[in-house]
C-alpha positions as CSV (number, residue, x, y, z in Angstrom):
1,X,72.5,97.3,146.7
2,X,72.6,100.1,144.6
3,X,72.3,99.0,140.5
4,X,71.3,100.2,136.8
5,X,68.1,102.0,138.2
6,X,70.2,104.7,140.0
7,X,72.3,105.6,137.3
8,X,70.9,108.8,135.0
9,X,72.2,107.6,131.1
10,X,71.1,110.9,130.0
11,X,73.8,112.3,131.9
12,X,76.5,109.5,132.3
13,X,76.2,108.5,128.5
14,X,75.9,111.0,126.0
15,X,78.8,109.6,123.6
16,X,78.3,107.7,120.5
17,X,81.3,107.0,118.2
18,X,79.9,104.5,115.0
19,X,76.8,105.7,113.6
20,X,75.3,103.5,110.8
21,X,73.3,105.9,108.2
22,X,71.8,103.1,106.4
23,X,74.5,103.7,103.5
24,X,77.5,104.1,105.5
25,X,79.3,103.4,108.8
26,X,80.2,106.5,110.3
27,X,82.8,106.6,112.7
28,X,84.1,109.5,115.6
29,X,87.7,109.8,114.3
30,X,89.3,109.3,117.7
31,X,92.6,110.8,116.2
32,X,91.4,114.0,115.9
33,X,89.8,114.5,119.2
34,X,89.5,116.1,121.6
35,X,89.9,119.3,119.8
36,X,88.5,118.4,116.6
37,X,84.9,116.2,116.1
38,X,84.7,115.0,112.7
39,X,83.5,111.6,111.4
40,X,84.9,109.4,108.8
41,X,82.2,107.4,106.5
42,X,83.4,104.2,105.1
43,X,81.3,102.8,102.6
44,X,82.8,99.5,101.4
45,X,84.6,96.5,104.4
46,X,87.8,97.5,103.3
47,X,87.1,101.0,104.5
48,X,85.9,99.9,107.3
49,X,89.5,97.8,108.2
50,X,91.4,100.4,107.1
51,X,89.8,102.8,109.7
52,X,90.4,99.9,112.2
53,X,94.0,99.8,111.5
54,X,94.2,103.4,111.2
55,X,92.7,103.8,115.0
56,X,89.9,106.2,113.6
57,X,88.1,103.3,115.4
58,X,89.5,101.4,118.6
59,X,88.5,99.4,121.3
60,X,88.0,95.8,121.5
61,X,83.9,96.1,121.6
62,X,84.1,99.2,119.2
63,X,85.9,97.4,116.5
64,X,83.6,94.3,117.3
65,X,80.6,96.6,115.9
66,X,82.4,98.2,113.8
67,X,83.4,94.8,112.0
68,X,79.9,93.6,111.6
69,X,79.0,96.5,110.0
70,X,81.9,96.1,107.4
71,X,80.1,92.7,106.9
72,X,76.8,94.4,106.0
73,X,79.0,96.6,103.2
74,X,80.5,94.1,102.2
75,X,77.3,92.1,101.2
76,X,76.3,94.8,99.2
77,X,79.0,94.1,96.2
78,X,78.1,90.4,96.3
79,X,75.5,88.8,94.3
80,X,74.3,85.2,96.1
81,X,71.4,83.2,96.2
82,X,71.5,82.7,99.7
83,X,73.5,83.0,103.1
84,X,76.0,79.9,102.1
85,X,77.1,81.3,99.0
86,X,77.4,84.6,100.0
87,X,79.8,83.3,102.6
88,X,81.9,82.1,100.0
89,X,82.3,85.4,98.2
90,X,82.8,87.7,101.5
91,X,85.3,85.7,103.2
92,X,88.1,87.4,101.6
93,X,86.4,90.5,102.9
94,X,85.9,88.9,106.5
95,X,89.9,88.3,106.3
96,X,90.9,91.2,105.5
97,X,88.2,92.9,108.5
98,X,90.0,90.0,110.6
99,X,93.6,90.9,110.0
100,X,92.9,95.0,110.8
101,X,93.4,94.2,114.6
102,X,94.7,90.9,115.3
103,X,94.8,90.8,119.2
104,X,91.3,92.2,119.6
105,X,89.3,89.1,120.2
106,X,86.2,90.9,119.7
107,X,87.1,91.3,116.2
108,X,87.3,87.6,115.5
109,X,84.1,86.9,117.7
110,X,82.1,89.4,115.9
111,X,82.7,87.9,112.0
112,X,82.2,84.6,113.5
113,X,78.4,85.8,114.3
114,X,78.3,87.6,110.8
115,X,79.7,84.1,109.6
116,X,77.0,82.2,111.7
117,X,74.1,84.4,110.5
118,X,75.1,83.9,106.7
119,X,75.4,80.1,106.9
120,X,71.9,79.4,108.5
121,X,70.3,82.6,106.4
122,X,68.3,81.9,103.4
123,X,67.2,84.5,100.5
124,X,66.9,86.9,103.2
125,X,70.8,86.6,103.7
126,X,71.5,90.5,103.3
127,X,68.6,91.6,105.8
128,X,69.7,89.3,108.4
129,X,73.4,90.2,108.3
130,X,72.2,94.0,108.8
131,X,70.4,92.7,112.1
132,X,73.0,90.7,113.6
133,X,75.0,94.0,112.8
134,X,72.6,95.9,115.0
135,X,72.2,93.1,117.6
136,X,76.1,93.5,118.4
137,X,75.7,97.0,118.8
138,X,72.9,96.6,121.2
139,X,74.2,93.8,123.3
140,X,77.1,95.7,124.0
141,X,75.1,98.7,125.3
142,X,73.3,96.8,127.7
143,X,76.2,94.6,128.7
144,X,78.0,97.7,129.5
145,X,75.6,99.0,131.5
146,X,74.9,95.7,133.3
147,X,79.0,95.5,134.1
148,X,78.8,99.4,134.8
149,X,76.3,98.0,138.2
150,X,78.7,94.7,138.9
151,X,81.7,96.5,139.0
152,X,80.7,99.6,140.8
153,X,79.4,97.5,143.7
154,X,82.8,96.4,144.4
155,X,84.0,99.6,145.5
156,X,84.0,101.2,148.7
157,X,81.9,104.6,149.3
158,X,84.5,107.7,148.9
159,X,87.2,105.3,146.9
160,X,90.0,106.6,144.4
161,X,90.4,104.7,141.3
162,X,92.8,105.0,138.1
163,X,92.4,103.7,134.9
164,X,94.6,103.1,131.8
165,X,93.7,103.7,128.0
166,X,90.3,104.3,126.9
167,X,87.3,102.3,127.8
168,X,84.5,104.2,127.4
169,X,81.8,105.2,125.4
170,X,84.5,106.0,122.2
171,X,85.5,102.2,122.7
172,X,82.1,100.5,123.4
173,X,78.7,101.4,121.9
174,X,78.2,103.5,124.9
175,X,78.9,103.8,128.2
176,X,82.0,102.1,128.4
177,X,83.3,98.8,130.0
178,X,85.9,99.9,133.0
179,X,84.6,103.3,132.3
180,X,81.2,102.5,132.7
181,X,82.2,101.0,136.3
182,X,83.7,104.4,136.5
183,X,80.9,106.1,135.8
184,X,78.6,104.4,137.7
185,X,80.6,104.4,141.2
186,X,80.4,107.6,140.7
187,X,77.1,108.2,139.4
188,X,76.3,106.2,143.0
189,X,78.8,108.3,145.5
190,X,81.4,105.2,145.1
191,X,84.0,106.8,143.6
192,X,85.4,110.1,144.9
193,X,88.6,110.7,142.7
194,X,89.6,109.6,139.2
195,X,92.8,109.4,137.9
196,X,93.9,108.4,134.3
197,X,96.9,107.3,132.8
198,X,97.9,109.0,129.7
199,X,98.9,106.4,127.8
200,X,101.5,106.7,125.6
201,X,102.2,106.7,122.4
202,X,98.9,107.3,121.4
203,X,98.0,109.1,124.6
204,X,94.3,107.5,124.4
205,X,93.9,108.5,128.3
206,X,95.0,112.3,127.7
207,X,93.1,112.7,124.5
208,X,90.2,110.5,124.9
209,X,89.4,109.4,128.6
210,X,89.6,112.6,130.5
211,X,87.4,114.2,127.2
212,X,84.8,111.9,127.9
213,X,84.7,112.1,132.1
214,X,84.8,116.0,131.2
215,X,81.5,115.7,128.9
216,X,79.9,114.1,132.1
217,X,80.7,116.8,134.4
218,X,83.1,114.1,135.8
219,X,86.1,115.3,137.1
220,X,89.2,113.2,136.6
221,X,93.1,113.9,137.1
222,X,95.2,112.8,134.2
223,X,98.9,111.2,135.6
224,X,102.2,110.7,133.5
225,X,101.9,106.8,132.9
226,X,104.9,106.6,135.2
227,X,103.3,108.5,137.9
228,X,101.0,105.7,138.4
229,X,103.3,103.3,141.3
230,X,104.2,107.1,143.4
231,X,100.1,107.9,143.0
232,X,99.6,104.1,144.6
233,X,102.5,104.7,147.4
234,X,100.1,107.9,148.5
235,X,97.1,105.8,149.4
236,X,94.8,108.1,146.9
237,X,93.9,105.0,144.9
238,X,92.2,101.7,146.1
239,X,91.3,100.5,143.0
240,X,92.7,100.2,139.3
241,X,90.0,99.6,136.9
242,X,91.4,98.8,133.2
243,X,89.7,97.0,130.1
244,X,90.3,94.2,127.9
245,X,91.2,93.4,124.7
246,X,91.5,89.5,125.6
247,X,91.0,87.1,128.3
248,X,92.2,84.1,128.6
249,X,90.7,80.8,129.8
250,X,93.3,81.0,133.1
251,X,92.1,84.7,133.6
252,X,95.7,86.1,132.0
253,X,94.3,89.3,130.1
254,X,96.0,91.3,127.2
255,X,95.3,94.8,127.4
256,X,96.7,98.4,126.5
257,X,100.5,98.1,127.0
258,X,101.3,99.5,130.5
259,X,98.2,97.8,131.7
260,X,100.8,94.8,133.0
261,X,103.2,97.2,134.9
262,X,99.9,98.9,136.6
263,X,99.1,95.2,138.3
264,X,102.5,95.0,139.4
265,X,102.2,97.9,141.1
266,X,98.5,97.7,142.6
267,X,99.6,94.3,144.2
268,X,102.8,95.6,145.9
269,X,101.0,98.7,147.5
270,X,97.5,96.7,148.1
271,X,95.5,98.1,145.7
272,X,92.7,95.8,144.0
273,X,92.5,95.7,140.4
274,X,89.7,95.0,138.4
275,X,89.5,93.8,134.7
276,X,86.1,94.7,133.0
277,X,85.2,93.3,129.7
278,X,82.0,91.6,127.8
279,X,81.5,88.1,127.8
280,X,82.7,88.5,124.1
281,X,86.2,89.2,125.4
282,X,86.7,86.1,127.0
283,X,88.9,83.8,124.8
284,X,88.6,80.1,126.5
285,X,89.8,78.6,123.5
286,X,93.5,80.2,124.4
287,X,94.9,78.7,127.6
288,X,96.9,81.4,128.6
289,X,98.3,84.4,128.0
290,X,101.8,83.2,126.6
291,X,99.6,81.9,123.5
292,X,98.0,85.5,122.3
293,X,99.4,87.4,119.5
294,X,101.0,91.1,121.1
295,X,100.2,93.5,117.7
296,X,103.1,95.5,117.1
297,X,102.9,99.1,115.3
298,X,105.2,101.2,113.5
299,X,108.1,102.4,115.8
300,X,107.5,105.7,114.2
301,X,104.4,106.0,116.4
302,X,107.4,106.4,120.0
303,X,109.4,108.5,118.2
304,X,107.5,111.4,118.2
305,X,104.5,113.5,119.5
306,X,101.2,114.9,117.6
307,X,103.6,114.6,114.2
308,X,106.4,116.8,116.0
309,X,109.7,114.2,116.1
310,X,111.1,114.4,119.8
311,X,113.5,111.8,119.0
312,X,117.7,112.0,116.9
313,X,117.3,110.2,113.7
314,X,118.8,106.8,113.3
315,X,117.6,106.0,116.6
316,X,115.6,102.5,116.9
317,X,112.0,101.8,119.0
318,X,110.1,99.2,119.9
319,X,106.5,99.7,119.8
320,X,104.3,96.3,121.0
321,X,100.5,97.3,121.5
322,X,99.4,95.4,124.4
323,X,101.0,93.6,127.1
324,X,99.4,90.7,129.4
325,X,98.6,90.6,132.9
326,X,98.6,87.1,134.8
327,X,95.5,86.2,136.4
328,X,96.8,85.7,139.8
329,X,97.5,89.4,139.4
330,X,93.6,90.0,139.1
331,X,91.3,90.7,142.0
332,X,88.2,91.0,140.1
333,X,87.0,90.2,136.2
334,X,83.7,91.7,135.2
335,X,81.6,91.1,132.5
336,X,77.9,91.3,131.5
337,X,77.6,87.6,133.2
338,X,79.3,88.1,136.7
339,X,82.2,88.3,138.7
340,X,85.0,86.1,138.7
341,X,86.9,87.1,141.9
342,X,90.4,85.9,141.6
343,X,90.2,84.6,138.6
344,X,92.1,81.4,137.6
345,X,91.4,78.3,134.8
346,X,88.2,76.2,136.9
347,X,86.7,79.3,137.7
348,X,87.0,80.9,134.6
349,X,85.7,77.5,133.2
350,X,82.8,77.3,135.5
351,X,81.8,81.1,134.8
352,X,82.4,80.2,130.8
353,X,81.4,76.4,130.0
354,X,81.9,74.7,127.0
Protein backbone atom coordinates (compact mmCIF):
# COMPACT_ATOMS: atom_id res chain seq x y z
CA UNK A 1 0.00 0.00 0.00
CA UNK A 2 1.16 3.16 -0.92
CA UNK A 3 2.16 5.54 2.43
CA UNK A 4 4.22 8.61 3.82
CA UNK A 5 7.38 7.45 1.84
CA UNK A 6 5.74 8.36 -1.61
CA UNK A 7 4.65 11.63 -0.70
CA UNK A 8 7.34 14.67 -1.74
CA UNK A 9 6.73 17.36 1.46
CA UNK A 10 8.95 19.64 -0.37
CA UNK A 11 6.35 19.94 -2.73
CA UNK A 12 2.98 19.05 -1.05
CA UNK A 13 3.85 21.20 2.14
CA UNK A 14 5.49 24.37 1.72
CA UNK A 15 3.01 26.45 4.12
CA UNK A 16 3.71 27.52 7.50
CA UNK A 17 1.24 29.87 9.31
CA UNK A 18 2.65 30.43 13.39
CA UNK A 19 6.18 31.12 13.45
CA UNK A 20 7.72 31.38 16.95
CA UNK A 21 10.84 33.97 16.88
CA UNK A 22 11.87 33.23 20.25
CA UNK A 23 10.21 36.76 21.41
CA UNK A 24 7.06 36.50 19.66
CA UNK A 25 4.39 34.30 18.07
CA UNK A 26 4.00 35.19 14.59
CA UNK A 27 1.07 34.31 12.90
CA UNK A 28 -0.12 34.29 8.75
CA UNK A 29 -3.03 36.65 9.03
CA UNK A 30 -5.51 34.43 7.30
CA UNK A 31 -7.84 37.53 6.86
CA UNK A 32 -5.81 39.12 4.51
CA UNK A 33 -5.00 36.35 2.26
CA UNK A 34 -4.77 35.35 -0.50
CA UNK A 35 -3.90 38.64 -1.85
CA UNK A 36 -2.02 40.07 0.86
CA UNK A 37 0.89 37.93 3.13
CA UNK A 38 1.52 39.69 6.23
CA UNK A 39 2.07 38.31 9.74
CA UNK A 40 0.80 39.56 12.92
CA UNK A 41 3.28 39.23 16.12
CA UNK A 42 1.70 38.94 19.45
CA UNK A 43 3.91 39.24 22.22
CA UNK A 44 1.83 38.87 25.46
CA UNK A 45 -1.32 35.54 25.85
CA UNK A 46 -3.76 38.11 25.52
CA UNK A 47 -2.49 38.89 22.10
CA UNK A 48 -2.36 35.79 21.31
CA UNK A 49 -6.47 35.20 22.21
CA UNK A 50 -7.29 38.13 20.61
CA UNK A 51 -5.75 36.98 17.29
CA UNK A 52 -7.76 33.64 18.01
CA UNK A 53 -10.89 35.45 18.25
CA UNK A 54 -10.12 37.74 15.67
CA UNK A 55 -9.55 34.53 13.04
CA UNK A 56 -5.93 35.98 12.25
CA UNK A 57 -5.46 32.37 13.50
CA UNK A 58 -7.96 29.38 12.90
CA UNK A 59 -8.26 25.89 12.87
CA UNK A 60 -8.82 23.54 15.59
CA UNK A 61 -4.97 22.20 15.66
CA UNK A 62 -3.71 25.77 14.67
CA UNK A 63 -5.15 27.49 17.59
CA UNK A 64 -4.14 24.31 19.70
CA UNK A 65 -0.32 25.60 18.96
CA UNK A 66 -1.11 28.73 18.87
CA UNK A 67 -2.46 28.47 22.57
CA UNK A 68 0.54 26.86 23.95
CA UNK A 69 2.53 29.40 22.77
CA UNK A 70 0.36 32.16 24.46
CA UNK A 71 1.22 30.01 27.63
CA UNK A 72 5.02 30.43 27.00
CA UNK A 73 4.25 34.53 26.82
CA UNK A 74 2.38 34.44 29.39
CA UNK A 75 5.09 32.95 31.69
CA UNK A 76 7.27 35.63 30.92
CA UNK A 77 5.30 38.40 33.11
CA UNK A 78 5.11 35.95 36.08
CA UNK A 79 7.53 35.60 38.68
CA UNK A 80 7.28 31.88 40.53
CA UNK A 81 9.48 29.63 42.17
CA UNK A 82 8.36 26.72 40.45
CA UNK A 83 5.76 25.16 37.95
CA UNK A 84 2.82 25.00 40.81
CA UNK A 85 2.96 28.47 41.56
CA UNK A 86 3.34 29.66 38.38
CA UNK A 87 0.08 27.82 37.64
CA UNK A 88 -1.58 29.89 40.05
CA UNK A 89 -0.59 33.18 38.48
CA UNK A 90 -1.31 32.18 34.67
CA UNK A 91 -4.52 30.69 35.00
CA UNK A 92 -6.36 33.84 34.43
CA UNK A 93 -4.22 33.97 31.37
CA UNK A 94 -5.07 30.23 30.44
CA UNK A 95 -8.91 31.38 30.77
CA UNK A 96 -8.88 34.06 28.90
CA UNK A 97 -6.69 31.74 25.93
CA UNK A 98 -9.61 29.23 26.74
CA UNK A 99 -12.52 31.45 26.24
CA UNK A 100 -10.97 32.85 22.56
CA UNK A 101 -12.64 29.76 20.77
CA UNK A 102 -14.91 27.83 22.91
CA UNK A 103 -15.94 24.91 20.51
CA UNK A 104 -12.42 24.14 19.40
CA UNK A 105 -11.47 21.24 21.57
CA UNK A 106 -7.97 21.50 20.74
CA UNK A 107 -7.89 24.68 22.49
CA UNK A 108 -8.90 23.20 25.82
CA UNK A 109 -6.60 20.02 25.23
CA UNK A 110 -3.63 22.03 24.51
CA UNK A 111 -3.69 24.38 28.07
CA UNK A 112 -4.47 21.20 29.76
CA UNK A 113 -0.79 20.01 28.59
CA UNK A 114 0.68 23.58 29.29
CA UNK A 115 -1.25 23.05 32.70
CA UNK A 116 0.24 19.44 33.09
CA UNK A 117 3.82 20.54 32.29
CA UNK A 118 3.59 23.45 34.97
CA UNK A 119 2.30 21.34 37.76
CA UNK A 120 5.00 18.46 37.60
CA UNK A 121 7.87 21.22 36.44
CA UNK A 122 10.21 22.41 38.98
CA UNK A 123 12.70 25.69 38.78
CA UNK A 124 12.96 24.80 35.25
CA UNK A 125 9.13 25.68 34.92
CA UNK A 126 9.61 28.42 32.13
CA UNK A 127 11.94 26.08 29.88
CA UNK A 128 9.72 23.25 29.98
CA UNK A 129 6.50 25.15 29.08
CA UNK A 130 8.49 26.50 25.85
CA UNK A 131 9.06 22.66 24.98
CA UNK A 132 5.78 21.32 25.52
CA UNK A 133 4.91 24.50 23.27
CA UNK A 134 7.14 23.09 20.60
CA UNK A 135 6.13 19.38 21.21
CA UNK A 136 2.40 20.42 20.15
CA UNK A 137 3.64 21.87 17.18
CA UNK A 138 5.53 18.88 16.20
CA UNK A 139 3.07 16.22 17.05
CA UNK A 140 0.77 17.74 14.85
CA UNK A 141 3.07 17.79 11.86
CA UNK A 142 3.63 14.26 12.01
CA UNK A 143 0.18 13.34 12.91
CA UNK A 144 -0.89 15.07 9.84
CA UNK A 145 1.25 13.45 7.77
CA UNK A 146 0.53 10.00 9.35
CA UNK A 147 -3.54 10.76 8.74
CA UNK A 148 -2.49 12.37 5.26
CA UNK A 149 -1.34 8.11 4.43
CA UNK A 150 -4.59 6.60 6.39
CA UNK A 151 -6.97 8.61 4.78
CA UNK A 152 -5.65 8.60 1.21
CA UNK A 153 -5.74 4.77 1.21
CA UNK A 154 -9.27 4.87 1.47
CA UNK A 155 -9.87 6.25 -1.88
CA UNK A 156 -10.17 4.69 -5.09
CA UNK A 157 -7.49 5.46 -7.92
CA UNK A 158 -8.99 8.41 -10.35
CA UNK A 159 -11.71 9.50 -7.40
CA UNK A 160 -13.27 13.12 -7.02
CA UNK A 161 -13.42 14.48 -3.72
CA UNK A 162 -14.79 17.96 -2.12
CA UNK A 163 -14.07 19.42 0.90
CA UNK A 164 -15.54 22.21 3.13
CA UNK A 165 -13.56 25.05 5.06
CA UNK A 166 -10.01 25.01 5.49
CA UNK A 167 -7.99 22.21 6.69
CA UNK A 168 -4.69 22.52 5.64
CA UNK A 169 -1.42 23.69 6.26
CA UNK A 170 -3.04 27.46 7.44
CA UNK A 171 -5.05 25.31 9.99
CA UNK A 172 -2.52 22.70 11.21
CA UNK A 173 1.29 23.09 11.63
CA UNK A 174 1.61 21.86 8.16
CA UNK A 175 0.21 19.75 5.85
CA UNK A 176 -3.17 19.76 6.87
CA UNK A 177 -5.68 17.24 8.38
CA UNK A 178 -8.49 16.46 5.53
CA UNK A 179 -6.26 18.44 3.30
CA UNK A 180 -3.34 16.47 3.90
CA UNK A 181 -5.57 13.30 2.78
CA UNK A 182 -6.15 15.53 -0.06
CA UNK A 183 -2.87 16.07 -0.75
CA UNK A 184 -1.71 12.85 -0.45
CA UNK A 185 -4.39 11.00 -2.76
CA UNK A 186 -3.16 13.07 -4.96
CA UNK A 187 0.37 13.15 -4.42
CA UNK A 188 -0.28 9.12 -4.98
CA UNK A 189 -2.62 9.29 -8.34
CA UNK A 190 -5.87 8.76 -5.85
CA UNK A 191 -7.49 11.75 -6.33
CA UNK A 192 -8.19 13.03 -9.84
CA UNK A 193 -10.52 16.21 -9.11
CA UNK A 194 -10.90 18.59 -6.17
CA UNK A 195 -13.63 20.58 -5.41
CA UNK A 196 -14.00 23.04 -2.50
CA UNK A 197 -16.82 24.65 -0.87
CA UNK A 198 -16.54 28.31 -0.44
CA UNK A 199 -17.61 28.62 2.72
CA UNK A 200 -19.53 31.34 3.66
CA UNK A 201 -19.38 33.94 5.59
CA UNK A 202 -15.92 33.92 5.99
CA UNK A 203 -15.34 32.18 2.61
CA UNK A 204 -12.26 30.09 4.29
CA UNK A 205 -12.62 27.63 1.14
CA UNK A 206 -12.47 30.60 -1.64
CA UNK A 207 -9.78 32.55 0.14
CA UNK A 208 -7.77 29.99 1.86
CA UNK A 209 -8.15 26.33 0.51
CA UNK A 210 -7.97 26.74 -3.25
CA UNK A 211 -4.70 29.35 -2.24
CA UNK A 212 -3.09 26.60 -0.77
CA UNK A 213 -3.97 23.57 -3.46
CA UNK A 214 -2.78 26.40 -6.02
CA UNK A 215 0.80 26.85 -4.11
CA UNK A 216 1.07 22.99 -4.71
CA UNK A 217 0.47 23.02 -8.37
CA UNK A 218 -2.79 21.31 -7.26
CA UNK A 219 -5.61 22.11 -9.13
CA UNK A 220 -8.96 22.38 -7.34
CA UNK A 221 -12.53 23.76 -8.56
CA UNK A 222 -14.10 26.07 -6.00
CA UNK A 223 -18.26 25.37 -5.84
CA UNK A 224 -21.03 27.88 -4.33
CA UNK A 225 -21.58 25.98 -0.90
CA UNK A 226 -25.03 25.29 -2.32
CA UNK A 227 -23.62 23.70 -5.45
CA UNK A 228 -22.40 20.94 -3.36
CA UNK A 229 -25.83 18.25 -3.44
CA UNK A 230 -26.23 19.19 -7.79
CA UNK A 231 -22.02 18.46 -7.89
CA UNK A 232 -23.06 14.92 -5.82
CA UNK A 233 -26.18 14.19 -8.24
CA UNK A 234 -23.42 14.29 -11.24
CA UNK A 235 -21.41 11.41 -10.01
CA UNK A 236 -18.05 13.72 -10.09
CA UNK A 237 -17.53 13.20 -6.32
CA UNK A 238 -17.09 9.86 -4.44
CA UNK A 239 -15.78 11.22 -1.50
CA UNK A 240 -16.34 14.29 0.97
CA UNK A 241 -13.38 14.83 3.10
CA UNK A 242 -13.98 17.60 5.86
CA UNK A 243 -12.13 18.36 9.27
CA UNK A 244 -12.94 18.67 12.85
CA UNK A 245 -13.23 20.93 15.34
CA UNK A 246 -14.73 18.20 17.88
CA UNK A 247 -15.55 14.62 18.07
CA UNK A 248 -17.57 13.16 20.21
CA UNK A 249 -17.30 9.90 22.19
CA UNK A 250 -20.50 8.50 19.76
CA UNK A 251 -18.52 9.74 16.67
CA UNK A 252 -21.04 13.02 16.31
CA UNK A 253 -18.52 15.67 15.05
CA UNK A 254 -18.83 19.63 15.15
CA UNK A 255 -17.30 21.17 12.31
CA UNK A 256 -17.46 24.33 9.90
CA UNK A 257 -21.20 25.20 9.63
CA UNK A 258 -22.35 23.56 6.32
CA UNK A 259 -20.20 20.61 7.09
CA UNK A 260 -23.75 18.88 8.47
CA UNK A 261 -25.86 19.63 5.29
CA UNK A 262 -22.73 18.11 3.13
CA UNK A 263 -23.39 14.56 5.04
CA UNK A 264 -26.83 14.78 4.34
CA UNK A 265 -26.19 15.06 1.00
CA UNK A 266 -23.24 12.50 0.45
CA UNK A 267 -25.54 9.79 2.09
CA UNK A 268 -28.56 10.42 -0.18
CA UNK A 269 -26.43 10.23 -3.49
CA UNK A 270 -23.87 7.42 -2.04
CA UNK A 271 -21.02 9.34 -1.55
CA UNK A 272 -18.66 8.33 1.50
CA UNK A 273 -17.64 10.88 3.79
CA UNK A 274 -14.69 11.07 5.74
CA UNK A 275 -13.95 13.07 9.04
CA UNK A 276 -10.13 13.67 9.52
CA UNK A 277 -8.82 15.03 12.74
CA UNK A 278 -5.86 14.35 15.47
CA UNK A 279 -6.33 12.25 18.28
CA UNK A 280 -6.41 15.66 20.17
CA UNK A 281 -9.78 16.28 18.50
CA UNK A 282 -11.47 13.54 20.01
CA UNK A 283 -13.65 14.72 23.02
CA UNK A 284 -14.74 11.25 24.85
CA UNK A 285 -15.56 13.12 27.82
CA UNK A 286 -18.82 14.65 25.80
CA UNK A 287 -21.28 11.87 24.94
CA UNK A 288 -22.68 13.37 21.98
CA UNK A 289 -23.01 15.95 19.98
CA UNK A 290 -26.32 17.54 21.53
CA UNK A 291 -23.82 18.43 24.60
CA UNK A 292 -21.08 20.67 22.61
CA UNK A 293 -21.15 24.41 22.76
CA UNK A 294 -22.11 25.82 18.73
CA UNK A 295 -19.92 29.46 18.95
CA UNK A 296 -21.94 32.01 17.64
CA UNK A 297 -20.37 35.30 15.94
CA UNK A 298 -21.44 38.64 15.15
CA UNK A 299 -24.49 38.59 12.65
CA UNK A 300 -22.58 41.42 11.11
CA UNK A 301 -20.12 38.90 9.70
CA UNK A 302 -23.75 37.51 6.99
CA UNK A 303 -24.64 40.69 6.25
CA UNK A 304 -22.01 41.63 4.11
CA UNK A 305 -18.97 40.72 1.94
CA UNK A 306 -15.05 41.79 2.22
CA UNK A 307 -16.63 45.04 4.35
CA UNK A 308 -19.02 45.89 1.33
CA UNK A 309 -22.84 45.55 3.10
CA UNK A 310 -24.96 43.40 0.54
CA UNK A 311 -27.73 43.39 2.98
CA UNK A 312 -31.07 46.54 3.79
CA UNK A 313 -30.43 47.81 7.24
CA UNK A 314 -32.65 46.71 10.01
CA UNK A 315 -32.48 43.40 8.71
CA UNK A 316 -31.65 40.49 11.36
CA UNK A 317 -28.95 37.28 10.94
CA UNK A 318 -28.14 34.44 12.48
CA UNK A 319 -24.58 33.51 12.47
CA UNK A 320 -23.81 29.98 14.50
CA UNK A 321 -20.04 28.81 13.70
CA UNK A 322 -20.22 25.13 13.42
CA UNK A 323 -22.87 22.67 13.09
CA UNK A 324 -22.68 18.82 14.07
CA UNK A 325 -22.85 15.83 12.06
CA UNK A 326 -24.19 12.44 13.54
CA UNK A 327 -21.94 9.64 13.47
CA UNK A 328 -24.13 7.33 11.74
CA UNK A 329 -23.74 9.88 9.05
CA UNK A 330 -19.87 9.08 9.05
CA UNK A 331 -18.24 6.47 6.82
CA UNK A 332 -14.79 7.00 7.92
CA UNK A 333 -12.92 9.06 11.06
CA UNK A 334 -9.20 9.45 10.74
CA UNK A 335 -6.79 10.39 13.00
CA UNK A 336 -2.99 9.94 13.70
CA UNK A 337 -4.09 6.46 15.57
CA UNK A 338 -6.35 4.77 12.90
CA UNK A 339 -9.54 4.43 11.31
CA UNK A 340 -12.77 4.19 12.87
CA UNK A 341 -15.08 2.96 10.02
CA UNK A 342 -18.54 3.80 10.85
CA UNK A 343 -17.96 5.20 13.77
CA UNK A 344 -20.30 4.88 16.80
CA UNK A 345 -19.81 5.02 21.02
CA UNK A 346 -17.91 1.13 21.53
CA UNK A 347 -15.94 1.71 18.69
CA UNK A 348 -15.05 5.04 19.37
CA UNK A 349 -14.38 3.74 22.97
CA UNK A 350 -12.23 0.85 21.94
CA UNK A 351 -10.12 3.16 19.47
CA UNK A 352 -9.97 5.92 22.52
CA UNK A 353 -9.87 3.98 26.05
CA UNK A 354 -10.07 5.52 29.19
Amino acid sequence: MAGMDDIDYERYDRIRPIRWTGEALELLDQRKLPFAQEWVACRSSDEVADAIHALIVRGAPAIGIAAGWGVVLAARTVIAENGREATQKLEPALQRLNAARPTAVNLGWALARMRDTLANAGATWREAVELEALAIAEEDLAANRRMGALGAALIGPGSGVLTHCNTGSLATAGFGTALGVIRAGVAQGRIARVFADETRPWLQGARLTVWELQQDGIDATLIADAAASHLMKTGAVQWVVVGADRICANGDTANKIGTYQLALAARHHGVKFMVVAPSSTVDMATASGDLIEIEERDPAELLGVGGVRTVAEGIKAWNPVFDVTPGDLIDAIVTEKGVIEKPDTAKMRAAFPA
